[in-house]
Structures are given as structure tokens and as C-alpha cells.
N, C-alpha and C positions, 0 to 999 in steps of 0.2 A: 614259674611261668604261668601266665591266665592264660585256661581259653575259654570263649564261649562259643556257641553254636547257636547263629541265627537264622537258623533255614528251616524251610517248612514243615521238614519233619526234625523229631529227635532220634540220634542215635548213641547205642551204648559205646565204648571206651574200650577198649579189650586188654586185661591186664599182662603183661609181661612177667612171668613165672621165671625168675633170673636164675635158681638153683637147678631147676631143667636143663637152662642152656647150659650151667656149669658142668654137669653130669654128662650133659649130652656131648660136647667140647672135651671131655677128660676120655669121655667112652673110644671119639676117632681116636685119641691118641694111642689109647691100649692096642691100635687095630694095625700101626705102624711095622713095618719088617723088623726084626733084632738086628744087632751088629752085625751077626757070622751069618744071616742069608744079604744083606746089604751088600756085604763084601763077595758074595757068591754074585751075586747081581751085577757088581760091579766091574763084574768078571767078565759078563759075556753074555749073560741068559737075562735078556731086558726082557720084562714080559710087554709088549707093548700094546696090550690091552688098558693097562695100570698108566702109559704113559698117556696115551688118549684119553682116557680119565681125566685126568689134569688137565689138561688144555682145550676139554670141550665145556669146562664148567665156567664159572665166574671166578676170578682171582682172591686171596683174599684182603688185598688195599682195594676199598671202596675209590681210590682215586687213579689208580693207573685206566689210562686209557680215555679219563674223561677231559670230552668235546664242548667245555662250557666254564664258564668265570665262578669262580667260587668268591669273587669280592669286588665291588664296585670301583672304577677304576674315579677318583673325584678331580673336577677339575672348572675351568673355567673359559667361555666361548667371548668373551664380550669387552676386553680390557682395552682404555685408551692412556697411550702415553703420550709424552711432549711431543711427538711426532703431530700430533693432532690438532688441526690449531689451534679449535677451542680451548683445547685443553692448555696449551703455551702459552696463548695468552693470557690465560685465565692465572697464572705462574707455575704452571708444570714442569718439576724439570727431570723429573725420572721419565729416563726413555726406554725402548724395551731394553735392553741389553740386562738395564736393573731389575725389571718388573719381571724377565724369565728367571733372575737370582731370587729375585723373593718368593718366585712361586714355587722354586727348587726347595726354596726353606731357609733360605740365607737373610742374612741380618742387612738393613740396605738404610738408607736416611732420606727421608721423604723431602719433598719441597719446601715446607716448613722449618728443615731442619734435625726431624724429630725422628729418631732409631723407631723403628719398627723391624717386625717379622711375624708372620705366619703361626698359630700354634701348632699346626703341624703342615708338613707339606704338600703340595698338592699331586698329583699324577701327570697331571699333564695341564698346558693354557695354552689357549692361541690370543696373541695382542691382535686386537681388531680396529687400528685404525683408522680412521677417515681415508679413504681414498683419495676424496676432495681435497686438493691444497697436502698432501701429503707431506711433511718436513720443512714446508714454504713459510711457514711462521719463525722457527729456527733462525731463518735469515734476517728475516723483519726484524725480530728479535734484536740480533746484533747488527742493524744497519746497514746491511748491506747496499753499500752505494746505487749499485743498480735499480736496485727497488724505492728507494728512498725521494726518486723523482716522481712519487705516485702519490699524488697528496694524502688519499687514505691510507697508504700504509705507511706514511710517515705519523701520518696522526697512531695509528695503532701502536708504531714504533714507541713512540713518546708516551702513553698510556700504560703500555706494559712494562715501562722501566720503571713510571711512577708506581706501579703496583696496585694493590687495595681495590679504594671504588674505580680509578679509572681503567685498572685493568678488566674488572668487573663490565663495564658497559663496552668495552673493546667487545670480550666474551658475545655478549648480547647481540650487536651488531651484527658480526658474525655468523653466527644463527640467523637473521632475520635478513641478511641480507643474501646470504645460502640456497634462504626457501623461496627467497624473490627473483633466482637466478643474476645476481646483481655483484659479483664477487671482483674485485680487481682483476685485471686480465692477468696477470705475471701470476694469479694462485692458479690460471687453469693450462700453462704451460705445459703441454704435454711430455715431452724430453724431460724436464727436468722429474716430472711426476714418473716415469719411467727408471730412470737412474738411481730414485730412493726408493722406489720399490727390489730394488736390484739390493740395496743396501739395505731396506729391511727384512730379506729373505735371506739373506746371508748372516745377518744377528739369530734370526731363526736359526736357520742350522744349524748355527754353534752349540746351540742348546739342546738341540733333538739327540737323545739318548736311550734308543731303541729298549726297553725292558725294563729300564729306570724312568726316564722321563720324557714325554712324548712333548715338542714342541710342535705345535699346528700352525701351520700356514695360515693367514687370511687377512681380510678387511673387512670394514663397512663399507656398505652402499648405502649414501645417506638423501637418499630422497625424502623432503619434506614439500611436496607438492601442497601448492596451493597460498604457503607463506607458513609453516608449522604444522602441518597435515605430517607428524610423523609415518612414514613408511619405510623405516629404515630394516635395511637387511645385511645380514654378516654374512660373508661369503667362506667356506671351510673346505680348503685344500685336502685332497686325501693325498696328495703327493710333494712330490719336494723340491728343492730351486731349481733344479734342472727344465722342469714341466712349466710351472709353476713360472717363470720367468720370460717365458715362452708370450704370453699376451697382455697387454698394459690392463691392470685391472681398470674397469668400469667405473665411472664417474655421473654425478648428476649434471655433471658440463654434458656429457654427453645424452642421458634421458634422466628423467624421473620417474617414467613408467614402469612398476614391477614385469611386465612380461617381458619388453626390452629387455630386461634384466638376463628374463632366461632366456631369449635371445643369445645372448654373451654367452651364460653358461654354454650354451648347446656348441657355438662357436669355438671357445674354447676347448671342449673335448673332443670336437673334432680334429681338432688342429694337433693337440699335442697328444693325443690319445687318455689325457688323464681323466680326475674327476671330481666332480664339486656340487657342492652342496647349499642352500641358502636357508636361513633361520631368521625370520622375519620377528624386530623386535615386539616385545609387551604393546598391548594395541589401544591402550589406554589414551595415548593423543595424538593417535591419529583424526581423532571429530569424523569416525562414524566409516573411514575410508578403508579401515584394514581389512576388515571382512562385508567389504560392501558387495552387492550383485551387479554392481557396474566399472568399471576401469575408471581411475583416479580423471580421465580426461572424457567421459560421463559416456563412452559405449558398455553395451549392455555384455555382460560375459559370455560364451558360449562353451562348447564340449572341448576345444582348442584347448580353449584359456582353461579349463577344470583341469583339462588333462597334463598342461601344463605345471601346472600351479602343483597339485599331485607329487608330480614327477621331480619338481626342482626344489620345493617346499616341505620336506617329512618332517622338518619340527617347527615349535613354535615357542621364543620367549616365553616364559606364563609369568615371571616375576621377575623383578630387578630392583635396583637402589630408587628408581621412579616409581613405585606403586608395583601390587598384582593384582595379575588380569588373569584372575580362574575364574571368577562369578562378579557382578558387582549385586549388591543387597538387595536393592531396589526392582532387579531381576529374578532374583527366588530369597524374597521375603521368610521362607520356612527356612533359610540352611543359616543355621545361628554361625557359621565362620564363614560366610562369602561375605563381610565385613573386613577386611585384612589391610591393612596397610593400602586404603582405596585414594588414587590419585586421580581427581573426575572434573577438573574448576575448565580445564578447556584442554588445548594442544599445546605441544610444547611453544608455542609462544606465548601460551595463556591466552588466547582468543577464546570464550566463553563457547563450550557446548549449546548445542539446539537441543528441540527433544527428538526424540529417534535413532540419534549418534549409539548413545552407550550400549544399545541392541545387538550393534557392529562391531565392538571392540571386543569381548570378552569371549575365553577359550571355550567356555562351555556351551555357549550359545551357538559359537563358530560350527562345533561339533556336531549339535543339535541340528544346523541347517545345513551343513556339511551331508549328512543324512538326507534331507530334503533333495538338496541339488544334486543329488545321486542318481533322484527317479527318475529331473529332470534332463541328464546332460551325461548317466551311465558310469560317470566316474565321480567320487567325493574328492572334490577341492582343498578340503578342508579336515582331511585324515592325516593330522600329523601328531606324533608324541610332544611330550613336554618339555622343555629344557630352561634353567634357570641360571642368570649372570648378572653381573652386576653393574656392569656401563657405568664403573668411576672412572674417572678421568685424570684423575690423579698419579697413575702409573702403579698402586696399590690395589689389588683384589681383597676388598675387606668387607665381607660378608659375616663376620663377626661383631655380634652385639658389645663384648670385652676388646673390641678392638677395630672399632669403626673409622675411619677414618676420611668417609665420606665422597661427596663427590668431585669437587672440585678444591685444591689447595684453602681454598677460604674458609671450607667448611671441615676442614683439617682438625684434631683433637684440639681446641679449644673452650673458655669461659664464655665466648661471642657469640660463639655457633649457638647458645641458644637462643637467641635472639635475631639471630642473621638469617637473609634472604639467599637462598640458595637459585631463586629465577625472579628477577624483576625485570619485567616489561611495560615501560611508560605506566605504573604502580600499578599493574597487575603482578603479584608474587606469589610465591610458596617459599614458605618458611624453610629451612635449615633444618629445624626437627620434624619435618616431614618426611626427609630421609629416610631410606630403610635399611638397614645391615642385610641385603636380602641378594639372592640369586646363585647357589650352586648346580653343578650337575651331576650325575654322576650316572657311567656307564658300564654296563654290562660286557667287556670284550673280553677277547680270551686273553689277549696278552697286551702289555701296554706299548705298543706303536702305534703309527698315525693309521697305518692299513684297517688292523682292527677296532680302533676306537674310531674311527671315519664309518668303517662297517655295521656299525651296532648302529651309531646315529642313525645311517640309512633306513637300517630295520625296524628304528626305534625305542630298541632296546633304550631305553633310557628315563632316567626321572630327576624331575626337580625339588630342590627343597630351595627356604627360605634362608640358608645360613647352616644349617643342622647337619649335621652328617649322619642321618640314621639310613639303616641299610633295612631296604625294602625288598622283598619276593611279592611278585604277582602274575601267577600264573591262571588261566583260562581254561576248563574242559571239561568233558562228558564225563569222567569217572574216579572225581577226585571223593574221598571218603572219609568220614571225619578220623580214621586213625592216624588216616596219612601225619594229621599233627605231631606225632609222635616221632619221625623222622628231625634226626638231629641235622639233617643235610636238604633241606626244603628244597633246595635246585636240584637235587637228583628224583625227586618225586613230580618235580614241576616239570623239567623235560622230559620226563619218560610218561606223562598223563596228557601232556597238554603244553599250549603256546603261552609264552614270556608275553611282557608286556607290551605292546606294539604289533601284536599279532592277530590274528583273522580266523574267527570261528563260521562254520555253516555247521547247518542240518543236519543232525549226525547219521549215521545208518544202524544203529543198535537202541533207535526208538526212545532215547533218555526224554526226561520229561523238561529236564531244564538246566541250564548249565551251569556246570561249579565252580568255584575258584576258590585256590589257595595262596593265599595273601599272609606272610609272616614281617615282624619288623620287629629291630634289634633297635635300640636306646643309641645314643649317640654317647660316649663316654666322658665328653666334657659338658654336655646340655641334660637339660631336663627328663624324668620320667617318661614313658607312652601315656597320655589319656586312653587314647581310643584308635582304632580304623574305621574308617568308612569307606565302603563304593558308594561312588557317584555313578547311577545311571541314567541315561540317553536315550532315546527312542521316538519312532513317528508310530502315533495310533494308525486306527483304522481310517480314518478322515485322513489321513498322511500331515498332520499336526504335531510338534517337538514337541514332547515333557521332558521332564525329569524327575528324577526322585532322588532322594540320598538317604541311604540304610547305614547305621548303626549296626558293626558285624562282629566283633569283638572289643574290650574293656578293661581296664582295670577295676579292680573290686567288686564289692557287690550292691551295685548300682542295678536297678532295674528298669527295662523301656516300659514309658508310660502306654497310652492304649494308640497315638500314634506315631511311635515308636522311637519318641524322643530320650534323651536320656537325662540325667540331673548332670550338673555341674560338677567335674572333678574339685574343685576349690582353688587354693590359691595360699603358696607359702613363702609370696615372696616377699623378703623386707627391703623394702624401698630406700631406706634408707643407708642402708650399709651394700647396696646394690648388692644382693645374693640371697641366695632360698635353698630351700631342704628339698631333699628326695624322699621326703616320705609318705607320698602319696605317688598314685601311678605305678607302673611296674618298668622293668627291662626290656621287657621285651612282650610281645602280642604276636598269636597265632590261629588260625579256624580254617578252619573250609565253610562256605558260604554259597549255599544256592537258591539263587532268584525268585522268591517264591508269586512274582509277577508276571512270569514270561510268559510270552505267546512265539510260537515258532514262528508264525506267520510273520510279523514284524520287525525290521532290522533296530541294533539296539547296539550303542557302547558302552562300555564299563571301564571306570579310572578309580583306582584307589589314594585316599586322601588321609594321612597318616598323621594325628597330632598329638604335638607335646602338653605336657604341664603349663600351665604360666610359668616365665624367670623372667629376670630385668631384660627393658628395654636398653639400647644404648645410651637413651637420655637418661636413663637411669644410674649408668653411670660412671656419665659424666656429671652429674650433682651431685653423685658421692665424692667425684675427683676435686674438681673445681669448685672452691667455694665460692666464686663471684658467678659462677653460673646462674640465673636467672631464668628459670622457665615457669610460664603461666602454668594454669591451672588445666588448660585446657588440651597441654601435653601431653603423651600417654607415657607411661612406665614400665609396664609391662608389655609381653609378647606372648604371643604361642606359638611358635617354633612347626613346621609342617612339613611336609614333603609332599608330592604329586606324582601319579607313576603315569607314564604312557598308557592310553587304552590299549584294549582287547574289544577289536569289533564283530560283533554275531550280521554273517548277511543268511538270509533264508537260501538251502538250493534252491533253485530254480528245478518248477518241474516240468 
């Protein structure tokens, strides 16, 4: 196990003297009653000072009694199946029924054809299909006479039996004719949109298996205002068909405006008493809208809208199969990994970014002014944790690099996909190998049902990675100390010092100078090495102006920060060619405590931990070792580094 210590000051280590404890351990036991007073005892004469003894102390299983997850629950917020239209048209034909057996761990045969499965199972998914047009492609599909007097959707009919490119521009269409409010009337039929929602929560059900496998209610709200202004959002049930069935889920037929939105939410919990939650996708193309200061129909925000937003908004996309949105480059220039799998050419219809957009898209910034809009409107808009998915389409959750399988059917294990257009609009595209194997989450509950894992969301409890399953602690507090490292159970030193990740610091009352945190992370068993950790921090100066900074806080080997506090390159052992690499660099696991040696009490500030792997192969990578008619240029990439992102820990100053 590394650790380093990069806080202000140093501190010593304190050794563990094992033969003490052995002696000391052997000594209670000489202290024990013998047989023949036991049996006197047994008798009648309890002394029951001996028995209070016992039970005013601490047990000796460090685990009875404890209030908290000792293992992140992994799972998946964002899946579309054939329910979906895009996705049906596009040739989807795994509906949920299969996509909840795959995510169970079961062996299932994708729309291609081709066997797939999971390497390992997941905890829990919720399928989040289109609300819009819910199952109505289904019928198109198979010609349903009724429909088929619509001359577009006869045409779409004939398209997607053809397959290939024409099912391909059906796809496109779709989309564009979505954001242009322009969709066949028969997709916005309410009654029918009612009935398969009725029919998709009862597939749900079947699957929810309270302690084993959590199926979660939901959909998408797929507003793309404006013609491609992605602002889509997933809505997450904490309850089940009974509630849940109770109010027609929310359509862009009906708004595109996120507050409408929660509008509905607030509606709906009154109505049925339940509750719900929204996760506003990766904000990469949206063009500038997802974290703008104005409502997508150009009124200015107010304390309403913060507090709304607040209240119905606790997480946020940060990655998916389209690109991540933690940082983009060109925004902080110094943080050599806010380069990541950047998707930036326009919105999802590929309409070309202006400048001033990308300022509005990106998690850390959001954060950063989140802060800002605090002073102005008393509550931050924009204090939500992290979460990551993958929004394939394909009725597959495949956020594995050995087992990608894309986004849509076309872009399905093949020689083509390197070469294939995964969005073309009138020759505005993005490439197929733009794709990313990317978007897990995973949460902190105490036990795996919807109640719990719904709850933690709320709190925040929670973090994204890229694909990775590495298991992350990030705790927050006044009186964390570099021994604490030495705890084999990091979550019992983390709740009993201080708040998890997604939690809320002020001004202490025992005068600390600056605040600590204990940040550990464990290797993922099938991926890469640990590089490094980083906190990423947030803050408004004195001028009420966002920075940031990002500290290097722990490492493998013995690498040293240069004088601004950069580190050297862990290296790279991946061979390209036989798509695979060595663990011989990096470590298992990374641990410290870490305090701020920039704070100021006075200034409110958040802290996110940023956990990276080794380099290993890309997907493209392989798929060149698989397929030898594959073809990818030069200007492909091969590798990856594999990451996670934990929810902040926001410091507010008391007020005095």
C-alpha cells in the first residue's frame, strides 16, 4: 500500500507494536472466571456489575451495529431499449425485459445477433427510455395498418426494414424532427403513451429483487430545445408501479422547458405521495444551454428557479458513451487530464458551437458558478454530485473497453465501426470511434433496494467512473490525522470524523486551521493499476471570482511534485497490438489524508476527488486486435485512462 502526505505540514507514522497487543489479549484472558466459579455464577449469584461491563463497552465485531455501506452498490441510470424510437429504428431489438437479464448477469443476444454478457453483474439499472413516442416505433415497425396511412411513417416503416443507411437517416430524422417539435401526431397520442408506460413498469417489476437486484423505475425527458440544444433529463423513481403509474410521465409534446419539468415532479408527489428525482444528461451539446443564467426560452433565472433546480437536480451526468463533461481543456489549460474523451464540434445535431457555449457545459465550471449564484439568489443551483451512464441505445450497458458494443446496433462489435459514422447530419458527423466505453455509477447505500439506492442519490452519496469499477472513500473534516491511514475499514474513520461525499462543511468551533480529508481507493480487479489521486478544488476569492486548483495528494512510487506541484508521468505498458498490458507500474490501492494548505475560512470552496488509472487499451484497440479488416487511421486513439469522480464536499463559511 503507498501513502503520501501532501499537506502543509508533516507528520510522524506511529508504529503498531503487535507483541504488546498479543500479551495484552492473552493477559484478559488469564483474568476470565474458572469452570467451578462459572458454574457458581451460573447458579444464581450474577454479579451484575461484570454484566454492565459488557454492555456499556464496544462489542468485539467491528461490524455489528454499523449504520453505513461497507461496498458500493454499481449500476446503471441511462439505458435505451427498442422501446425507444431512435433506438428501433436505428435496428434495436433488445427491449427491457432482456436489457434487466443482462444487467442481472445473464447471457442475452444483441441485435446484431451476437451473445454477449456483462463481466460481472450489476447491482442494480433503471432502463430510461424516451418518454416521447414510447413503444410507437414497435408498431411502425411492423406496419401497423393504422399508422401506415401517415405518409412519414410509412416512409420510416420501409426504411427500417431496409436496414443499414436507410434505417440510419430514419434515426437522424427523428432527432431532428423531435427538437423541431415536428413529430407525427400518432407518436404524441397520449392513451397509447399511458398504456406502455403501464407495460413498462410492470417489466420493471418483474425484475426488482429487493437485496439482490434493485430495478429502478424511470424515463427520459428529452427536451432538445431549440433543434439539438440537448437538455435531456432522466427521471428516477424511488417507488414502484403502484405510485409510479399514478401520472403519465412528461413529454416534450407537452414542454421543453426544464422547470416545467419540475413542475410535474412537484405534481406528481403531491398527487401520489411518492418521489423523484431528475439527472440532467452530460451537457456537452447542449450549445451553451445546460448551465446557462437564463431559461432555455431566454428569461433571466431567479431564487425560484435556483431553488428549484437545487431541490429537483442533486446529480449531474459527468460522462457517457457521448463524451465527458468534468472540465474541457481549453478551460484549465494546467489539469493535464481535463482532455478526456472531449465531444465539442456542436449539439447533438452537430450544429457548430459559438464561442462562449463550452463555459456552460462543463461540471466544474457549473460548480464553480454554482458558488457564485449562491451570493446572488442564497441557494446554489448547481450543487449536485456526480453520476455516470452510458446512453447506448442499443438495450446493452457496455461501459467496458473488452466489451463495447456501442451506441447504436451499427456501431455494434464490428470491422466497419472503424470507419463508420456514428451521427451524420447533412455531412456534419462524428466518427464511430469517437465513442466511449464510458459511464458507470456507483453508490453508497446501506442495502440494495430502490428506497436506499434512491436515498444515497438524493444525498449524493455517490460517484462516477469512466467504465472502471474502482471503489472510492471521500470523506470531509476537522480532525482527520495522518494515522487514520492505517485503518483497514476507511468508512468507519470517515463517518465517525466527518461527512461522505456529497456532504456540507462550515466553520468549525475547535478553531482548525483548515480542513482534512480522507480519500482512499482500491484498484478495480479486472483494470489497471492506481496512478494517482487528486482533489479538485473550487472556490470564489475575495473579488467573488471562481478558481480552481487541482492538487496531486497521493501516488504510486517514487515520483516527485516538481516546484508547481506537478507530477512526472506514471508511463505506459500498453501493447497495442495484442490489445493488453502489465500491472507493473502503479499500485492497488492509494490512501492519505490531505489538508488544504490554501484555505481561507472566509471563502466558500468545494472539493471533488479525481481517481486515475494506468494507461490500458482502448476499445479501438481491441477491436484491431479482433478484426483484421478493421481499419482505423492514425488519428485514433488506443489507449485510455480509466477514472472515477466522487461527488463534492462543500465548505460554506458560518455566518456570523
Amino acid at each position: 500500500m503507498t501513502h503520501h502526505y501532501a499537506t502543509a505540514t508533516s507528520f510522524p507514522i506511529p508504529k503498531l507494536n503487535m507483541l504488546s497487543a498479543v500479551v495484552a489479549a492473552c493477559c484478559t484472558v488469564m483474568t476470565l472466571p474458572s469452570y467451578a466459579e462459572s458454574v457458581t455464577t451460573d447458579a444464581g449469584s450474577i454479579d451484575s456489575k461484570q454484566v454492565a461491563r459488557f454492555f456499556q463497552q464496544k462489542g468485539y465485531s467491528p461490524y455489528a451495529g454499523r449504520a453505513y455501506s461497507t461496498r458500493p452498490l454499481w449500476g446503471e441510470l441511462h439505458l435505451h431499449t427498442s422501446w425507444s424510437a431512435d433506438a428501433i429504428a436505428a435496428g434495436t431489438r433488445v427491449g427491457p425485459d432482456e436489457a434487466l437479464r443482462y444487467a442481472e448477469g445473464k447471457e442475452i443476444t444483441s441485435s446484431t445477433g451476437q451473445a454477449v454478457r456483462l463481466s460481472r453483474p450489476y447491482d442494480w439499472m433503471m432502463v430510461a427510455d424516451h418518454s416521447d413516442a414510447m413503444g410507437v416505433m414497435s408498431a411502425v415497425l411492423e406496419g401497423k395498418s393504422s399508422l401506415m396511412t401517415d405518409p412519414t411513417l410509412k416512409r420510416w416503416h420501409e426504411g427500417m426494414q431496409a436496414g443499414g443507411e436507410d434505417a440510419s437517416k430514419v434515426v437522424m430524422e427523428i432527432i431532428t424532427l423531435q427538437g423541431q417539435g415536428k413529430l407525427p401526431e400518432a407518436m404524441t397520442d397520449t392513451k397509447v403513451q399511458m398504456d406502455t408506460w403501464k407495460d413498462m413498469t410492470e417489466i420493471v417489476e418483474s425484475h426488482n429483487k429487493p437485496g439482490t437486484f434493485t430495478a429502478l423505475i424511470g424515463y427520459e425527458w428529452t427536451s432538445n430545445y431549440g433543434g439539438g440544444n440537448n437538455l435531456h433529463r432522466n427521471i428516477v423513481y424511488r417507488d414502484g408501479k403502484a405510485l409510479a403509474d399514478q401520472v403519465r410521465p412528461l413529454t416534450t409534446f407537452d414542454t421543453e422547458i426544464p422547470n416545467q419539468l419540475w413542475d410535474w415532479m412537484q405534481g406528481y408527489e403531491e398527487k401520489t405521495g411518492g418521489q423523484v428525482l431528475a439527472v440532467p444528461h452530460n451537457g456537452n451539446l447542449s450549445n451553451g444551454l445546460m448551465f446557462s443564467t437564463e431559461t432555455p426560452d431566454g428569461k433571466p433565472i431567479d431564487a425560484k428557479w435556483a431553488e428549484a433546480r437545487a431541490r429537483w437536480e442533486p446529480l449531474y451526468e459527468v460522462t457517457q458513451s457521448k463524451g465527458t463533461s468534468e472540465q474541457h481543456p481549453s478551460l484549465a489549460p494546467a489539469d493535464e487530464f481535463a482532455n478526456f474523451e472531449i465531444w465539442d464540434k456542436g449539439n447533438l445535431n452537430v450544429v457548430p458551437k459559438e464561442p462562449g457555449m463550452i463555459e456552460r457545459e462543463y461540471a466544474r465550471e457549473a460548480l464553480k458558478n454554482g458558488l457564485k449564484l449562491e451570493e446572488e439568489f442564497g441557494t446554489n443551483p448547481f450543487k449536485f454530485g456526480l453520476v455516470g451512464s452510458t446512453d447506448d441505445h442499443t438495450g446493452i450497458s457496455s461501459a467496458e473497453e473488452n466489451n463495447f458494443f456501442g451506441k447504436f446496433p451499427a456501431s455494434e462489435p464490428s470491422a466497419e465501426r472503424s470507419t463508420g459514422n456514428a451521427f451524420d447530419f447533412e455531412g456534419r458527423t462524428v466518427k464511430d470511434w469517437q465513442l466511449g466505453a464510458s459511464g458507470l455509477t456507483a453508490v453508497w447505500a446501506e442495502e440494495n433496494t430502490r428506497a436506499s439506492i434512491w436515498d444515497a442519490m438524493k444525498r449524493k452519496e455517490v460517484y462516477a467512473t469512466t467504465g472502471t469499477r474502482i471503489l472510492v472513500r471521500f470523506f470531509g473534516g476537522w480532525d482527520f490525522k495522518p494515522e487514520d491511514v492505517l485503518s483497514r475499514n476507511p468508512g468507519a474513520v470517515g463517518y465517525g470524523k466527518g461527512v461522505p461525499m456529497g456532504g456540507d462543511l462550515t466553520t468549525p468551533d475547535n478553531g482548525a486551521k483548515a480542513p482534512s480529508f480522507l480519500v482512499a481507493a482500491l484498484k478495480d480487479s479486472f483494470s489497471g493499476n492506481l496512478d494517482r489521486i487528486q482533489v479538485i478544488k473550487g472556490w470564489l476569492d475575495k473579488a467573488g471570482k471562481p478558481q480552481e486548483k487541482v492538487y496531486n495528494v497521493v501516488w504510486s512510487g517514487d515520483r516527485k511534485l516538481d516546484k508547481d506541484g506537478n507530477l512526472p508521468s506514471i508511463g505506459n505498458t500498453v501493447d497495442v497490438a495484442n490489445a493488453t498490458w502489465t500491472n507493473t507500474i502503479g499500485s492497488s490501492e492509494l490512501i492519505t489524508v490531505w489538508q488544504d494548505p490554501d484555505f481561507d475560512p472566509s471563502l466558500k470552496a468545494f472539493y471533488y476527488a479525481r481517481v486515475i488509472e494506468i494507461p490500458t487499451p482502448r476499445w479501438t484497440a481491441y477491436d484491431k486486435a479482433y478484426f483484421a479488416d478493421a481499419k482505423f487511421s492514425d488519428e485514433v486513439p488506443m489507449t485510455v485512462t480509466e477514472r472515477a469522480y466522487t461527488s463534492p464536499i462543500w465548505y460554506t463559511p458560518s455566518k456570523q
